[in-house]
One Martini backbone bead per residue (centre of mass of N, CA, C, O) as a GRO file, in nm:
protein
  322
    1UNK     BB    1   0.694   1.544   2.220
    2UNK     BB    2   0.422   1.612   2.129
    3UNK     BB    3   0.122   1.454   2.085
    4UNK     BB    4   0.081   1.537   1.764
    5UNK     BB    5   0.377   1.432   1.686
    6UNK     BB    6   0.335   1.125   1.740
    7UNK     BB    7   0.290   0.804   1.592
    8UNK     BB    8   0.123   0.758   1.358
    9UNK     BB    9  -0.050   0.491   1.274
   10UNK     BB   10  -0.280   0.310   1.109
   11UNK     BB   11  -0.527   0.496   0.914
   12UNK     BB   12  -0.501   0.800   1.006
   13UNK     BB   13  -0.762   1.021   0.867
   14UNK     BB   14  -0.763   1.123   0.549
   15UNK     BB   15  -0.776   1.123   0.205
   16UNK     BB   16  -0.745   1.374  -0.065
   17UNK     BB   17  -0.705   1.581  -0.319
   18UNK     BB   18  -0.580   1.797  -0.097
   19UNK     BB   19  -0.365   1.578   0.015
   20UNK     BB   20  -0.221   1.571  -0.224
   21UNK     BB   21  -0.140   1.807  -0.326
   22UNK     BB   22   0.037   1.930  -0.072
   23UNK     BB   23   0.219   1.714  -0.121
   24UNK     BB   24   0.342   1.797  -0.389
   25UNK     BB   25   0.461   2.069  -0.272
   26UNK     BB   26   0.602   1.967  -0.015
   27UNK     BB   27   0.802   1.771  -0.223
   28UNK     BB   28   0.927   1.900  -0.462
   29UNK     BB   29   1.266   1.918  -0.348
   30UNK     BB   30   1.277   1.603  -0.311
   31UNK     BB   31   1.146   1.469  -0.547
   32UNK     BB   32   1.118   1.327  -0.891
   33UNK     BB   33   0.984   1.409  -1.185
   34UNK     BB   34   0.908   1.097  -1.353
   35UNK     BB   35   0.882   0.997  -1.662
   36UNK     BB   36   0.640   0.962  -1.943
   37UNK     BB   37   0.588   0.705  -2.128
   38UNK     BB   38   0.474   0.766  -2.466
   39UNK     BB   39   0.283   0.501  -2.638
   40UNK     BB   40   0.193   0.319  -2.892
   41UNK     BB   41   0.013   0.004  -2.868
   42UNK     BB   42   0.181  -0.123  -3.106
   43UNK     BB   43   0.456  -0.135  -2.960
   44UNK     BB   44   0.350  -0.347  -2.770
   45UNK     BB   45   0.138  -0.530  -2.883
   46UNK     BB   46  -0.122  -0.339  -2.872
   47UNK     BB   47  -0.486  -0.257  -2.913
   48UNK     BB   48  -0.409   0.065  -2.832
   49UNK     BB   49  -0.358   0.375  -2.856
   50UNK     BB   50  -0.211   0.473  -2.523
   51UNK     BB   51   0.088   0.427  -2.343
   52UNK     BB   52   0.177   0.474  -1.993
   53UNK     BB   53   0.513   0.510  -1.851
   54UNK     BB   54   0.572   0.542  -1.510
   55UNK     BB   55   0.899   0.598  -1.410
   56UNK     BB   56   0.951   0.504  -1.074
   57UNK     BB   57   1.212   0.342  -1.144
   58UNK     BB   58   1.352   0.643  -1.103
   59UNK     BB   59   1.354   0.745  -0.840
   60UNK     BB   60   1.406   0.780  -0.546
   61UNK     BB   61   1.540   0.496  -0.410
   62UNK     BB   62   1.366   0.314  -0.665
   63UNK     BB   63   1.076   0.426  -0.605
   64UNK     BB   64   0.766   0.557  -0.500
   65UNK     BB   65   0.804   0.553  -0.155
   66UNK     BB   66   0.939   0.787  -0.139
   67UNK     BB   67   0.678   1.037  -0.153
   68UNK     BB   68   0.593   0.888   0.157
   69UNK     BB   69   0.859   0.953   0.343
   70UNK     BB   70   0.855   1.248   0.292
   71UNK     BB   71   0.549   1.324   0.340
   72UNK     BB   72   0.605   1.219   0.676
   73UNK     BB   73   0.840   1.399   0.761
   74UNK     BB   74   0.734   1.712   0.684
   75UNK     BB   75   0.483   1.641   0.908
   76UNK     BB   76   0.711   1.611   1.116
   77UNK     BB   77   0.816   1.565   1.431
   78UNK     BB   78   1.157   1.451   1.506
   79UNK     BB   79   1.322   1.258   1.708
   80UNK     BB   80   1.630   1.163   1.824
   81UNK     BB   81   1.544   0.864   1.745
   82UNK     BB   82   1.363   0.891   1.511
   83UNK     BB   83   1.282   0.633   1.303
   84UNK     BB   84   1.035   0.350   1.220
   85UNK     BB   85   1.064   0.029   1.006
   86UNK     BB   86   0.890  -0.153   0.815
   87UNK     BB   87   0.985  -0.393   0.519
   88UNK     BB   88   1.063  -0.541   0.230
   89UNK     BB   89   1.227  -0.285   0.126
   90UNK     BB   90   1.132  -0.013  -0.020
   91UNK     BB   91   1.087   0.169   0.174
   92UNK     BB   92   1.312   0.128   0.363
   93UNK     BB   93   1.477   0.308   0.164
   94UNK     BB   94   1.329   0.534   0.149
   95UNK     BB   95   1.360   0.603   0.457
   96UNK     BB   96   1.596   0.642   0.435
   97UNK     BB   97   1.652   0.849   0.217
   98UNK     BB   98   1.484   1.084   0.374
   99UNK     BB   99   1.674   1.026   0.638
  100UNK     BB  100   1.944   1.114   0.482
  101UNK     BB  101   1.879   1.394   0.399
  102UNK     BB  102   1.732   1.466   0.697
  103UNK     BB  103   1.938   1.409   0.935
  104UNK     BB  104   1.791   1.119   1.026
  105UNK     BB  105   1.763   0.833   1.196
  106UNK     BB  106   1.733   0.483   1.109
  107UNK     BB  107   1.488   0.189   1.132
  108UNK     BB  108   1.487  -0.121   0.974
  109UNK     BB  109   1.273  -0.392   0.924
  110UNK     BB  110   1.306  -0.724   0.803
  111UNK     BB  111   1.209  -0.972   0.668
  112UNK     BB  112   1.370  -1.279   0.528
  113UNK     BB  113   1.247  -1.228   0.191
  114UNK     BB  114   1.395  -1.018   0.166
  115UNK     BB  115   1.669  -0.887  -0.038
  116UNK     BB  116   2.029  -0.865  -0.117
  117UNK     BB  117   1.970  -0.584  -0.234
  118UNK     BB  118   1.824  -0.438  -0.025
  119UNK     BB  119   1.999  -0.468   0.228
  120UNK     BB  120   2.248  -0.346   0.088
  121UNK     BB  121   2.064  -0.066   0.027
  122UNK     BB  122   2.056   0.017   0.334
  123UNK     BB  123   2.380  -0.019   0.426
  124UNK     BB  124   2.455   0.232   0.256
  125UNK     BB  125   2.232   0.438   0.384
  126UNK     BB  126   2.300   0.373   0.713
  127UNK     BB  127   2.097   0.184   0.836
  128UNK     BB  128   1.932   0.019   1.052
  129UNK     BB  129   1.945  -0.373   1.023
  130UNK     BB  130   1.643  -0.584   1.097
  131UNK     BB  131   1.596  -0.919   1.118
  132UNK     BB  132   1.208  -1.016   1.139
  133UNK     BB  133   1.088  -1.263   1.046
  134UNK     BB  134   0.941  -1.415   0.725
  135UNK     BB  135   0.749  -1.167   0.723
  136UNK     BB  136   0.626  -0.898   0.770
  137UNK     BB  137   0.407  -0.887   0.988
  138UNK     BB  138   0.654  -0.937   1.189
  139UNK     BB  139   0.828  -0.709   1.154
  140UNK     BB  140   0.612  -0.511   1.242
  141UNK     BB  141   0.588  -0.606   1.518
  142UNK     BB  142   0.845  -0.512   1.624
  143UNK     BB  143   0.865  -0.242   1.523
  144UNK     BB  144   0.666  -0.176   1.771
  145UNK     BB  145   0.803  -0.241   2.015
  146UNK     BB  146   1.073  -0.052   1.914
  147UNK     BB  147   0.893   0.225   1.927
  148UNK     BB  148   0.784   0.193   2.231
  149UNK     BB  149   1.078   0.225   2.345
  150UNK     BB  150   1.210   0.517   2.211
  151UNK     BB  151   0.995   0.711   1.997
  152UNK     BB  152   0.980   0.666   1.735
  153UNK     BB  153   0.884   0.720   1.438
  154UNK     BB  154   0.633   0.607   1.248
  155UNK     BB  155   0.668   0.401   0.944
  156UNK     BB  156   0.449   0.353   0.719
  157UNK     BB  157   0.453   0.141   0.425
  158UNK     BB  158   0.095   0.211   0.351
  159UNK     BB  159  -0.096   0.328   0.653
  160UNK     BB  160  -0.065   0.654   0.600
  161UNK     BB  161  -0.183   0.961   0.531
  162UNK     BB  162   0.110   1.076   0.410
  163UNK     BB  163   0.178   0.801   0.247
  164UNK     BB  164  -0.029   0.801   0.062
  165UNK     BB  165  -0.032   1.112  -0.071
  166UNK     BB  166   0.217   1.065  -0.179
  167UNK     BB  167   0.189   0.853  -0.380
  168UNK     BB  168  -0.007   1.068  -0.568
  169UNK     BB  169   0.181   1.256  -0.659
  170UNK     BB  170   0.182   1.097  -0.967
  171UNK     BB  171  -0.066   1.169  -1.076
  172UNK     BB  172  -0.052   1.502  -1.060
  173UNK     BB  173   0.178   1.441  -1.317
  174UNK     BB  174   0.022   1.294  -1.536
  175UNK     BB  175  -0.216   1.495  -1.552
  176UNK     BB  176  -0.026   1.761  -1.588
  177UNK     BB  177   0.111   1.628  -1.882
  178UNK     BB  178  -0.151   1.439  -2.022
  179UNK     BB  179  -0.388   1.397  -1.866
  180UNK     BB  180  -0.622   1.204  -1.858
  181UNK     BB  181  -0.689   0.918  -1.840
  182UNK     BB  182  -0.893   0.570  -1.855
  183UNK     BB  183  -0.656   0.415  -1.730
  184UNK     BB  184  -0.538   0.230  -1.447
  185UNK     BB  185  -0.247   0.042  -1.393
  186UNK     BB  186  -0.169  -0.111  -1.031
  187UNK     BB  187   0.035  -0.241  -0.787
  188UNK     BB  188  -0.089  -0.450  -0.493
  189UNK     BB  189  -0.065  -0.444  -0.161
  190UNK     BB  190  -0.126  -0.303   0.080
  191UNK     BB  191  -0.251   0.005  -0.091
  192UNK     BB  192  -0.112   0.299  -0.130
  193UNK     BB  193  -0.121   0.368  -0.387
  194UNK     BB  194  -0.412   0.293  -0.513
  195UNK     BB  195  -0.510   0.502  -0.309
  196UNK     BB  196  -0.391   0.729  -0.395
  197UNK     BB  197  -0.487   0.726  -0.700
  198UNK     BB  198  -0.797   0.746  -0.613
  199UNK     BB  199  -0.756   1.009  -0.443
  200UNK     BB  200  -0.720   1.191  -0.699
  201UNK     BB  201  -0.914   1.061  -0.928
  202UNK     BB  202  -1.184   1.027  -0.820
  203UNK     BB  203  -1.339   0.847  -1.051
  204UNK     BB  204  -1.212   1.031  -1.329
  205UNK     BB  205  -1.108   0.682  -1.367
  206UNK     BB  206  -1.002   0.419  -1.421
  207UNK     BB  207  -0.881   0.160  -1.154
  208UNK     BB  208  -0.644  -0.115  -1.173
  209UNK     BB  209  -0.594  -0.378  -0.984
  210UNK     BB  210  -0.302  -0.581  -0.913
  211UNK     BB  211  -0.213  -0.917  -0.818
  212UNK     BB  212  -0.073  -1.190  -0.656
  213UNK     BB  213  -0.191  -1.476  -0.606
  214UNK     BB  214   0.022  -1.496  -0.361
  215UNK     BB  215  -0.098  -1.221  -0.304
  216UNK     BB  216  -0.458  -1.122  -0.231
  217UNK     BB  217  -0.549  -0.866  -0.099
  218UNK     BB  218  -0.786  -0.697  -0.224
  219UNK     BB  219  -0.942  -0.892  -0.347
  220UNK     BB  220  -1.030  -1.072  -0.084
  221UNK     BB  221  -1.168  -0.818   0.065
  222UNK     BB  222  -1.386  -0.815  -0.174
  223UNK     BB  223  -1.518  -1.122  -0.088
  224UNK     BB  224  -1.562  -1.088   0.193
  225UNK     BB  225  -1.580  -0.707   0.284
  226UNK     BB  226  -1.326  -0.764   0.417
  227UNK     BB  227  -1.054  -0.763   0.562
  228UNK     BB  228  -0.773  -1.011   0.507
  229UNK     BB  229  -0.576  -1.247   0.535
  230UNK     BB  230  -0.286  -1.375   0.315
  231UNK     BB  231  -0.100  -1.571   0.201
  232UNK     BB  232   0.259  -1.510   0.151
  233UNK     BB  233   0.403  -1.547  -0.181
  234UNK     BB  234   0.644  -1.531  -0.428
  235UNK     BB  235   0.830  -1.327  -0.648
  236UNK     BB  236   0.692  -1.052  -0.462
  237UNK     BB  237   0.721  -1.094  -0.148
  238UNK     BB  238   0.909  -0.792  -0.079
  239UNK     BB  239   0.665  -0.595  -0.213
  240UNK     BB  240   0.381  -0.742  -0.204
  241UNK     BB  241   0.377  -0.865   0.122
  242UNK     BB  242   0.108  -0.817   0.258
  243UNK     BB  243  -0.165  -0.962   0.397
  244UNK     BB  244  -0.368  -0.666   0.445
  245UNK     BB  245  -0.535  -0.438   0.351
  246UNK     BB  246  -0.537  -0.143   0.403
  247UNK     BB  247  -0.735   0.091   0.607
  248UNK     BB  248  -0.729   0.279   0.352
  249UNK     BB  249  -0.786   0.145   0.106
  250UNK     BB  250  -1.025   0.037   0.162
  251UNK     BB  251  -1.202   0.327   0.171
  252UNK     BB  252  -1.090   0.355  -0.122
  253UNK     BB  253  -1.192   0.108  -0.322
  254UNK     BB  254  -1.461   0.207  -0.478
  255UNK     BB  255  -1.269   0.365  -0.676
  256UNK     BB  256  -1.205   0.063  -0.763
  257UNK     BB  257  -1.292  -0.139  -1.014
  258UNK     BB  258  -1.044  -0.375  -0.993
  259UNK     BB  259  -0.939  -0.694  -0.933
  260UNK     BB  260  -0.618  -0.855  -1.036
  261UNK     BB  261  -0.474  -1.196  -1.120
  262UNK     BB  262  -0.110  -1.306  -1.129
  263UNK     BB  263   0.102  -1.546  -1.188
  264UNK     BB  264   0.412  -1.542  -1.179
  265UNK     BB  265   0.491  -1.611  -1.487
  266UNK     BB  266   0.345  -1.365  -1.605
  267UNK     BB  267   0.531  -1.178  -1.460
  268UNK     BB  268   0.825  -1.291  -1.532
  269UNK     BB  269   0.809  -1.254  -1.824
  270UNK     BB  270   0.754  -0.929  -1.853
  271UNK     BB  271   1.011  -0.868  -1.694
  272UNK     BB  272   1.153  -0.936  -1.930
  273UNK     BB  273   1.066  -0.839  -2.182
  274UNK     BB  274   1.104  -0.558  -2.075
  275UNK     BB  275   1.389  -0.545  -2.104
  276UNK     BB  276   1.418  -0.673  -2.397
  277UNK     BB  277   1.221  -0.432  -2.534
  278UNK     BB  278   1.287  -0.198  -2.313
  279UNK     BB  279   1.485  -0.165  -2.113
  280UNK     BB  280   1.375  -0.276  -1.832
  281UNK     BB  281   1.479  -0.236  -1.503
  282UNK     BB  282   1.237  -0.444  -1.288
  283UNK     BB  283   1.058  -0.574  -1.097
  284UNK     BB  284   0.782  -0.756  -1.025
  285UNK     BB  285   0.585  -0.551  -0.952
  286UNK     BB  286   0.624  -0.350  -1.212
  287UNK     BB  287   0.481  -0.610  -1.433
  288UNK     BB  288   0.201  -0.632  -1.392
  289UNK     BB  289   0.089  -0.452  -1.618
  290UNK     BB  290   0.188  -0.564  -1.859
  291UNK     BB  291   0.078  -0.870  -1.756
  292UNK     BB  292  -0.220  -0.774  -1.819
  293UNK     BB  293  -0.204  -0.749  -2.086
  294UNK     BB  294  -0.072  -0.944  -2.243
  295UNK     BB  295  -0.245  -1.181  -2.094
  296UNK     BB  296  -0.562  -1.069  -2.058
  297UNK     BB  297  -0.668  -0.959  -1.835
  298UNK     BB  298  -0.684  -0.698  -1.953
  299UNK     BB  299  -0.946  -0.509  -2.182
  300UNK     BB  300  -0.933  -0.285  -2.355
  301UNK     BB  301  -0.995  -0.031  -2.560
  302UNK     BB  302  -0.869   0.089  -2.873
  303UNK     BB  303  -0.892   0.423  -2.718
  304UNK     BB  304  -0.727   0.375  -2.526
  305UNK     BB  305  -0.555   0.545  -2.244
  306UNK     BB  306  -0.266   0.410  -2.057
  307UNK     BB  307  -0.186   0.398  -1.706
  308UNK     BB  308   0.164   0.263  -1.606
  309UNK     BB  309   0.288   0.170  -1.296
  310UNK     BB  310   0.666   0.202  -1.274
  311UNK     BB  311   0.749   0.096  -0.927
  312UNK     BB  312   1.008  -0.050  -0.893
  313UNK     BB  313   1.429  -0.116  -0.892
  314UNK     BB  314   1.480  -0.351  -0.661
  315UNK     BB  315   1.704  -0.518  -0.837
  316UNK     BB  316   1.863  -0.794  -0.997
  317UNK     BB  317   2.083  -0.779  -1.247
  318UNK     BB  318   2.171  -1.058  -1.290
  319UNK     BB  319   1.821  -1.141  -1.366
  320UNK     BB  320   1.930  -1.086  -1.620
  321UNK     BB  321   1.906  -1.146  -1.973
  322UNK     BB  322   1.960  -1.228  -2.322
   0.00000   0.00000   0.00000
């Protein structure tokens, strides 16, 4: 493998408007293009104009994380040892899923947090899976140990210039469907997510970030001035269980209007809520923007177009009741 081709760390890179667009053409024929759900906010009991619901949990491998593991593929030659990530669940799904289309193997390392639905749905995947160590952070730590012994490409879960490009690609989507909205309300952990839709919209919407109470990456790096670990605990610490914001979302997190937190319970109820009123079976990370405005966490202008990022359904059907 050339050295230009090794894999490359956490952070390095620039993400900007024209590495999102490469990125939504390279991966064109790889990922799904998921409907836009516009409602009128009367429908949904909020009182705004329209609200748009990405259902990203309809993507391939049920994230938007699919997005960002196929533009890392596309972007880089994979040597024979394959592909190895960290991952609470979401990624590690896409991660394989992407190397199980481009017929390359994947090792996937995942925390004891990680959930029995997403475990199953890896070894369905063909996926080798290591857990290891309580939290993401841990697995982390094995998985780069394991990389260095390999040589296998490392796939991050949210902190590389390919990934973040990649999750951006849902914005170039809402935009070329539906025009600008007023409002991005997007879920975040690590924060790659928020990081491609902040460097796509670059300032020409404002972009609401939600996070767990019990995991506040991205609240407390703005409290502190800089990235800082952060206890993760709570519903949803298998897909936003990141300790720290990663160090590309922190340089464009400028772009991103305010951080906001939602305790468990106010999750929790949203996504049942989703299920229930819309039948929507989506994970906790998903229910985030809609327990924003519901909750009144966040409150738009009556006028306002809104966009809410219904980013994954990797999640125990089991766990719906009606």
């Amino acid at each position: 493998m050339d050295k230009t081709d090794e894999a490359v760390g956490p952070s390095q890179g620039a993400v900007d408007r024209e590495a999102v667009l490469a990125a939504a053409h390279r991966t064109a024929g790889d990922v799904r293009r998921t409907p836009l759900w516009r409602l009128p906010g009367s429908a949904l009991g909020l009182d705004v104009a329209e609200v748009w619901l990405k259902l990203e949990h309809l993507q391939a491998s049920g994230s938007f994380k699919a997005r960002g593991m196929f533009n890392r593929l596309r972007s880089a030659r994979v040597p024979a040892s394959g592909v190895v990530i960290a991952s609470g669940g979401n990624a590690g799904i896409a991660a394989a899923h992407a190397a199980r289309a481009l017929g390359v193997r994947c090792e996937v390392f995942l925390p004891e947090v990680s959930t029995a639905a997403k475990r199953a749905r890896l070894a369905g995947l063909g996926a080798l899976v290591t857990v290891e160590g309580a939290v993401y952070p841990e697995a982390l730590a094995a998985c780069l140990r394991r990389q260095a012994q390999t040589g296998a490409l490392l796939m991050h879960a949210y902190d590389q210039p390919e990934v973040v490009a990649g999750a951006g690609t849902l914005g170039v989507e809402i935009e070329s469907e539906a025009g600008l909205p007023d409002r991005v309300l997007v879920s975040v952990g690590g924060g790659g997510l928020v990081a491609g839709l902040a460097a796509w919209f670059d300032g020409r919407c404002r972009i609401e970030a939600l996070e767990p109470a019990n995991a506040p990456t991205l609240h407390a790096a703005r409290v502190a001035g800089r990235p800082v670990d952060v206890a993760v605990s709570g519903v949803a610490a298998d897909s936003l269980g990141a300790r720290r914001i990663g160090d590309i979302a922190w340089k464009l997190q400028a772009l991103v209007h305010s951080a906001h937190l939602l305790d468990d319970d106010a999750i929790e109820r949203a996504r049942l809520r989703m299920w229930r009123e819309l039948r929507l079976a989506v994970e906790p990370a998903a229910a985030l923007p809609l327990a924003a405005l519901w909750e009144g966490v966040v409150r738009p202008a009556p006028a306002e177009r809104l966009a809410l990022i219904v980013c994954g359904a990797n999640t125990d059907p089991s766990s719906f009741a009606d």
